[in-house]
C-alpha positions in Angstrom: -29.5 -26.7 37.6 -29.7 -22.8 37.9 -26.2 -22.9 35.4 -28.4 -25.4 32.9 -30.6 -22.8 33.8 -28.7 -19.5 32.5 -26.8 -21.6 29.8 -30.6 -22.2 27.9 -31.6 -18.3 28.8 -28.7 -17.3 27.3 -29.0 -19.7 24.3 -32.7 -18.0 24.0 -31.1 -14.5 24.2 -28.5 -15.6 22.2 -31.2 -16.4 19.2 -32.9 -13.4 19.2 -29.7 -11.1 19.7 -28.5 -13.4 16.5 -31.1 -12.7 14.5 -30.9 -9.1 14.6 -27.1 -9.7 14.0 -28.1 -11.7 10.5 -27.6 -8.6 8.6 -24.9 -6.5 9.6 -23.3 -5.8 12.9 -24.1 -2.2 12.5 -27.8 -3.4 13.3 -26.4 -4.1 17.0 -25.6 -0.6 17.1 -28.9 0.9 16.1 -30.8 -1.4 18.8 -27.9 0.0 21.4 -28.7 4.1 20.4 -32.2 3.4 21.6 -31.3 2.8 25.2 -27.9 4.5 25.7 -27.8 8.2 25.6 -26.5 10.4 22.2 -23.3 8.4 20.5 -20.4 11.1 20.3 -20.4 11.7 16.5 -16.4 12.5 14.9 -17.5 16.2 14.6 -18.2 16.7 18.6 -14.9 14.7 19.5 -13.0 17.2 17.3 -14.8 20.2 18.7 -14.2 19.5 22.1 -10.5 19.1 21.7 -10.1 21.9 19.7 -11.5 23.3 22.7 -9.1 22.2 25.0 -6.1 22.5 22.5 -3.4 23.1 25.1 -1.2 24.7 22.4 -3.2 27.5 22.4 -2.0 29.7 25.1 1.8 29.5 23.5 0.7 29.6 19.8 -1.5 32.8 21.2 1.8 34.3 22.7 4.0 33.5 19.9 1.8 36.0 17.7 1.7 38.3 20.0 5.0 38.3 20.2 5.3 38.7 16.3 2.4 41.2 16.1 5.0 43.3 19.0 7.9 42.7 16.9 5.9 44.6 14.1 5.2 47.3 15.8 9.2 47.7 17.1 10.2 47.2 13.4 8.3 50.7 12.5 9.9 52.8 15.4 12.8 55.1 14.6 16.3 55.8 16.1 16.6 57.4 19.2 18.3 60.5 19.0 21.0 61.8 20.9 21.0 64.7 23.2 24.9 65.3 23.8 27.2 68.0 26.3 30.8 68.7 25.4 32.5 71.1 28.0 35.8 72.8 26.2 38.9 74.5 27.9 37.5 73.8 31.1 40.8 73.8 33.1 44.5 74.2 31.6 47.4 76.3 32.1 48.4 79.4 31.3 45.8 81.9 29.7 43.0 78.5 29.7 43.2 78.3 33.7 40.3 80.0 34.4 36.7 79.0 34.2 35.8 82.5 32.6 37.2 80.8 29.2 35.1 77.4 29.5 33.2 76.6 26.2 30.1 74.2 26.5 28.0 72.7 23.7 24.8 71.1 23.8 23.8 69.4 20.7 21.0 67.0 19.2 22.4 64.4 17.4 20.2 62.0 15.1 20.7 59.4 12.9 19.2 58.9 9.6 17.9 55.4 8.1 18.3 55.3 4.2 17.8 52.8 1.6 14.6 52.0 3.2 15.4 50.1 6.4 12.6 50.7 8.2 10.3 49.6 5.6 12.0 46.3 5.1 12.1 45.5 9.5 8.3 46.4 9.2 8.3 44.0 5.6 10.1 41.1 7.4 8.1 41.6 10.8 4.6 41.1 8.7 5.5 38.3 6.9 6.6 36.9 10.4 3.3 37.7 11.6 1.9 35.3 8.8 4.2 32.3 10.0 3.2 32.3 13.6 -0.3 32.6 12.5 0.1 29.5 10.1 2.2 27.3 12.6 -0.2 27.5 14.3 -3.4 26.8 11.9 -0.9 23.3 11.3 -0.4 22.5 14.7 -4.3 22.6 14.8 -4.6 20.3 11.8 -1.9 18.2 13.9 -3.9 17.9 16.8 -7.4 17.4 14.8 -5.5 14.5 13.0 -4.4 13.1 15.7 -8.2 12.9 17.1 -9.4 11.4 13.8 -7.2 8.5 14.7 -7.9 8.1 18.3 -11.5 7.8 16.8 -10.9 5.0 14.1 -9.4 3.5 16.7 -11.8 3.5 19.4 -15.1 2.6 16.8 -12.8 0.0 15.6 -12.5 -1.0 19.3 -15.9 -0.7 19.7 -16.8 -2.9 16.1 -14.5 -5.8 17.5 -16.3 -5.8 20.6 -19.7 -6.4 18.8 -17.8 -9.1 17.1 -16.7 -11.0 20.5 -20.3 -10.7 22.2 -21.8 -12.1 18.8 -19.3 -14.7 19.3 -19.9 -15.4 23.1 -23.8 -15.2 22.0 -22.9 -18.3 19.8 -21.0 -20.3 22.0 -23.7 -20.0 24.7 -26.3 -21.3 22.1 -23.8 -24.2 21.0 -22.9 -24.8 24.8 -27.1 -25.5 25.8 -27.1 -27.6 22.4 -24.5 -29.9 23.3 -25.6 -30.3 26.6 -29.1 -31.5 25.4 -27.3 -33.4 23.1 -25.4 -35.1 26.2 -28.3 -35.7 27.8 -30.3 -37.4 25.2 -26.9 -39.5 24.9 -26.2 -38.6 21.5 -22.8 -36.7 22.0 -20.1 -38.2 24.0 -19.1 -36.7 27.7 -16.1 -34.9 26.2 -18.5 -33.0 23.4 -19.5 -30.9 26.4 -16.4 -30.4 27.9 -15.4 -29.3 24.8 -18.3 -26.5 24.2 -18.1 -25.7 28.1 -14.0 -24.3 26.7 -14.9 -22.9 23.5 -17.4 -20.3 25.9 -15.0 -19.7 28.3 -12.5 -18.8 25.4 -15.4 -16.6 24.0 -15.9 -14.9 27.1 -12.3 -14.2 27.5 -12.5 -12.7 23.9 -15.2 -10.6 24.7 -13.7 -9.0 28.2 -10.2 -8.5 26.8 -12.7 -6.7 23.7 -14.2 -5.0 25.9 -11.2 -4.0 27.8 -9.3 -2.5 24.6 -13.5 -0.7 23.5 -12.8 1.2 27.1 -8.8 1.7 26.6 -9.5 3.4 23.3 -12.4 5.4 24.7 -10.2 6.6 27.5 -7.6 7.9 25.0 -10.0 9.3 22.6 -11.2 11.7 25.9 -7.7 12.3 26.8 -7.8 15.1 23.8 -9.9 16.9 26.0 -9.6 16.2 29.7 -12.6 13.5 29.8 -13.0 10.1 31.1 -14.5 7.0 28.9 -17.9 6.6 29.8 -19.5 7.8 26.4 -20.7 6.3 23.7 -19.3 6.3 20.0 -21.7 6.9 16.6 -21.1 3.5 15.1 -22.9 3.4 12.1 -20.8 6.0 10.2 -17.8 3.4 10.7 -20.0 0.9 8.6 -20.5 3.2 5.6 -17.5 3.3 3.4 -17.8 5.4 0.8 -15.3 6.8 -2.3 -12.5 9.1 -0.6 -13.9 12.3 0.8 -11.9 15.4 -0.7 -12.8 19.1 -0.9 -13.6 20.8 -3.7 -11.7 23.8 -2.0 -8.2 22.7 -0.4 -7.0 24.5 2.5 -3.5 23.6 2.2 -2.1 25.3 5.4 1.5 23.6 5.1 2.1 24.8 1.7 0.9 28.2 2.9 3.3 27.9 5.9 6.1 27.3 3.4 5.3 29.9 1.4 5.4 32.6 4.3 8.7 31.2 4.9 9.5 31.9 1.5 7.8 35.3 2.4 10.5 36.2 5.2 13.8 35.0 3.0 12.9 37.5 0.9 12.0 40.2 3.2 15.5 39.4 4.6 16.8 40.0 1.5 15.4 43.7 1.5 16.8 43.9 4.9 20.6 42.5 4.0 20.3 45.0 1.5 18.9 48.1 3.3 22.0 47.5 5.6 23.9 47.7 2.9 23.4 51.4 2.5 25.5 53.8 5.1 23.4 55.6 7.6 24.4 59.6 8.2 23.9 61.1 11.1 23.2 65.0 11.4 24.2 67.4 14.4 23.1 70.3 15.6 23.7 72.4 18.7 24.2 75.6 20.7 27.7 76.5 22.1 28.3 78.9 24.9 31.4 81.1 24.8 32.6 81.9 28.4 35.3 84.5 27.2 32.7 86.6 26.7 29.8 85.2 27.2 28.2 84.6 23.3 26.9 82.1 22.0 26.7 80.7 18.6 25.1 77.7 16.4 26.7 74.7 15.7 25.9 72.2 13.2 27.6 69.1 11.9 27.2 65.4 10.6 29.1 62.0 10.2 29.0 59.6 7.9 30.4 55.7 7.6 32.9 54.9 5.2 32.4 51.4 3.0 35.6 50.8 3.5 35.6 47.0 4.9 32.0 46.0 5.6 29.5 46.3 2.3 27.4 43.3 3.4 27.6 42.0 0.8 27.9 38.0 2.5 24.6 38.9 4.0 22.8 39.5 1.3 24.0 36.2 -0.3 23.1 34.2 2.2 19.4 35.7 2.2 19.3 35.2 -1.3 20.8 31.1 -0.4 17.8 30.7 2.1 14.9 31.9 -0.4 16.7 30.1 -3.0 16.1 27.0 0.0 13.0 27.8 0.3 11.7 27.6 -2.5 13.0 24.2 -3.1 11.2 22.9 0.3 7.8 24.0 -1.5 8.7 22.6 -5.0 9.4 19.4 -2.9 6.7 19.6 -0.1 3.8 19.8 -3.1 5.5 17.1 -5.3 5.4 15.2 -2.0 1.6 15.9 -1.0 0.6 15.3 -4.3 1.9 11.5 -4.0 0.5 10.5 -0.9 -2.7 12.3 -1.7 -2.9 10.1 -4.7 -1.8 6.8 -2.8 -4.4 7.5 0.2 -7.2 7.9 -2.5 -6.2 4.6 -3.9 -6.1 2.8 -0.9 -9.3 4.5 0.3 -11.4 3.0 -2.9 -10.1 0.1 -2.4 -10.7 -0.4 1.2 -14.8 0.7 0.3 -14.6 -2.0 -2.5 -13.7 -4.5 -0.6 -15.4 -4.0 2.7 -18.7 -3.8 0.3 -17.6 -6.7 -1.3 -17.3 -8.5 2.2 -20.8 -7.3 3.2 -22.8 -8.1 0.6 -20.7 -10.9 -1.0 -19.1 -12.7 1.7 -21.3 -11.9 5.2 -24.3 -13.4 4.0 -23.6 -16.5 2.7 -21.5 -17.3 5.5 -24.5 -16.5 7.8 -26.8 -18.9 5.4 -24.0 -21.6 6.4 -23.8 -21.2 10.6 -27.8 -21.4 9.9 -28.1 -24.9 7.7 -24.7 -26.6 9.8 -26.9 -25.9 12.8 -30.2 -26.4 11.0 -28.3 -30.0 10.5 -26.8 -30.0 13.6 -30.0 -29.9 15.3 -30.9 -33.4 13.1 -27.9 -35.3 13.8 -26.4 -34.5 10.3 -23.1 -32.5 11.4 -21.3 -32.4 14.4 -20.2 -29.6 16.8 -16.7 -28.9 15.0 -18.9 -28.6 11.8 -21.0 -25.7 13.7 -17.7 -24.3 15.1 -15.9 -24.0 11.9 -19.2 -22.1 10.4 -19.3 -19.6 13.3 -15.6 -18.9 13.1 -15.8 -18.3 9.3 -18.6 -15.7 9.8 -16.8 -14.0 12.6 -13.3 -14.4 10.1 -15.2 -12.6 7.6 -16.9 -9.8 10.1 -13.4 -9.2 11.8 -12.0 -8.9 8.2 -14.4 -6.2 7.3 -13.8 -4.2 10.4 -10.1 -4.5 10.0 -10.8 -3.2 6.5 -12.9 -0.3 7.7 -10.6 0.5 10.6 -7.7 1.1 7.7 -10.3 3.0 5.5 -10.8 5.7 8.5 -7.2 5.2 8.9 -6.4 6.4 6.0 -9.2 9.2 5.6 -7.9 11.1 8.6 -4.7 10.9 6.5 -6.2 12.2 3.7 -8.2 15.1 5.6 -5.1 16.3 7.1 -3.3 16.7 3.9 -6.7 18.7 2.7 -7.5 20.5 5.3 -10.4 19.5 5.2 -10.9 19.9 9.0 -10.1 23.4 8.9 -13.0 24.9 9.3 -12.5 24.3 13.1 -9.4 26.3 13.1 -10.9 29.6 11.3 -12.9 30.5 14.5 -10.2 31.2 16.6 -7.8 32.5 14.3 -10.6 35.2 13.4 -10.5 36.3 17.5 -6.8 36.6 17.6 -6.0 38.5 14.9 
């Protein structure tokens, strides 16, 4: 009795919750928000791990390391402070110390063809790279949350579909039994419903189980555990593919700084290319005699063997590269951003289509089989099929919408569209 008992207060619960259902399953979700505490929208899920990006502290060094490197690039030769000692010991008349010669010069070297000005070149457009590696390993990471998301509202969509499924075979369970009772279905009817709930409650944990898994990696981006609730009702509402009107296109920029440093190498290969002289001057001390007189004097290389002139053409073969990886990175984006568009209308087309087309009339059919049902007109496989055709229809939708979001996080990422979270802390380390 106290199970006949549950089975018809869960039936009763089962109505009601079903009703509210009738429309959309997004309803479920609004009635939820009333009682649980504020759903974590897709904005605070990528803030928070943005937060606790653990790339930080090495993308923070690598610039520093870069903005160091600039700063070396601008410093100058060391010069050379140099002490020559002449005649002091021989033979004959240059055996004594009186006739000892010593020198002490200042020797410098001087950089021409502009060699400091293409290190310091090179070293800023070096500074640019780290900065943007870093700005796309951010747009990485922010994509990467985007899909944990989908996932885990998808999770969390499927799971509304189990428990309105469980809901229904609880209701069909206390029908049959009454039907039993009153000796109008056979023994095995109820035997029957008694496995199609316990299949539906295996449905729903297992749902429940993969709502909770996909929570737990969604707070994984930021150190958290799964005990939080997700915004539902923006997962419902596909719309046209979400671009901006300003793109932020932070791998084509990182391409181009590339580009930027191949031909800042090239100014380098090429200041190399032009001989460095190095000037002397000094003060020698005459021991026979003690005098001392002024020296000056200066070396410079020969271009004999070494011009450079292989490293300069291989600079100029690695812009030359470089350029190609952009002319091929934007024909690239440009593809996929048109393919994800496409696939993103179509995915709102249909899953309005399934909402407004297909939902409701398969909700007008669970309620006239079971209207009939009720009267002895159909029989409990005639119910069942109903019920799994609605649920067909709902899980269709959600698998739809799931892709949708999918395919929008795509989308962002190839936009940038997400950037906006990166701009913050760029600004405080530069």
């Amino acid at each position: 009795m106290p199970f006949r008992f549950r089975c018809r207060a869960s039936a009763r619960l089962g109505l009601a919750i079903a009703a509210t259902l009738a429309l959309n399953l997004a309803s479920l979700t609004a009635a939820r928000a009333q009682t649980e505490p504020p759903a974590l929208s897709l904005t605070e899920a990528l803030a928070k791990a943005a937060g606790a990006d653990p790339t930080l502290a090495g993308s923070d060094a690598r610039l520093a390391a870069a903005q160091a490197n600039l700063r070396q690039a601008g410093v100058r030769p060391n010069p050379t402070l140099g002490v020559e000692l002449e005649n002091f010991a021989g033979t004959g008349a240059y055996s004594l110390l009186d006739r000892t010669e010593a020198t002490v010069s200042y020797q410098q070297t001087v950089e021409r063809g502009g060699k400091r000005e293409a290190r310091t070149g090179r070293a800023r457009a070096e500074i640019d790279v780290a900065r943007l590696r870093r700005e796309v390993r951010t747009l990485d990471l922010l994509r990467d949350v985007q899909v944990a998301y989908a996932e885990a509202t998808a999770a969390e969509a499927e799971l509304l579909i189990a428990e309105a499924r469980l809901i229904a075979a609880h209701q069909s369970q206390a029908d049959i039994e009454r039907r039993v009772k009153a000796a109008r279905d056979p023994l095995f009817a109820g035997s029957r419903a008694d496995m199609m709930t316990a299949q539906a409650q295996i449905a729903r944990d297992q749902a429940r189980d993969r709502a909770r898994n996909a929570r737990a990696a969604l707070a994984r981006f930021w150190g958290g555990g799964p005990e939080f609730r997700l915004a539902l009702e923006p997962f419902f509402e596909a719309k046209g593919p979400v671009v901006p009107a300003s793109l932020t296109i932070a791998d084509l920029a990182l391409l181009e700084a590339e580009r930027d440093v191949a031909i800042a190498n090239i100014r380098v290969e090429q200041a190399r290319a032009v001989v460095d002289p190095t000037v002397r001057a000094g003060i020698r001390y005459l021991g026979d005699g003690n005098n001392v007189a002024f020296v000056v004097g200066g070396t410079i290389p020969l271009r004999r063997y070494d011009t450079n002139r292989s490293g300069i053409e291989r600079a100029r073969a690695e812009r030359t590269a470089a350029e190609a990886d952009i002319a091929v990175a934007r024909l690239a984006r440009e593809r996929e951003i048109a393919q994800l568009i496409a696939r993103i209308s179509s995915a709102a087309t249909e899953a309005e289509r399934i909402r407004a087309e297909v939902i409701p009339p398969a909700i007008k059919s669970v309620e006239q089989v079971r209207e009939g049902f009720n009267r002895g007109g159909f029989s409990y496989l005639d119910v069942t099929e109903a019920e799994r055709a609605l649920a067909d229809a709902r899980a269709r939708r959600v698998s739809v919408l799931r892709q949708y979001h999918l395919d929008q996080a795509a989308l962002d990422r190839l936009s940038g569209r997400q950037a906006g979270l990166t701009q913050t802390r760029t600004a405080e380390i530069r």
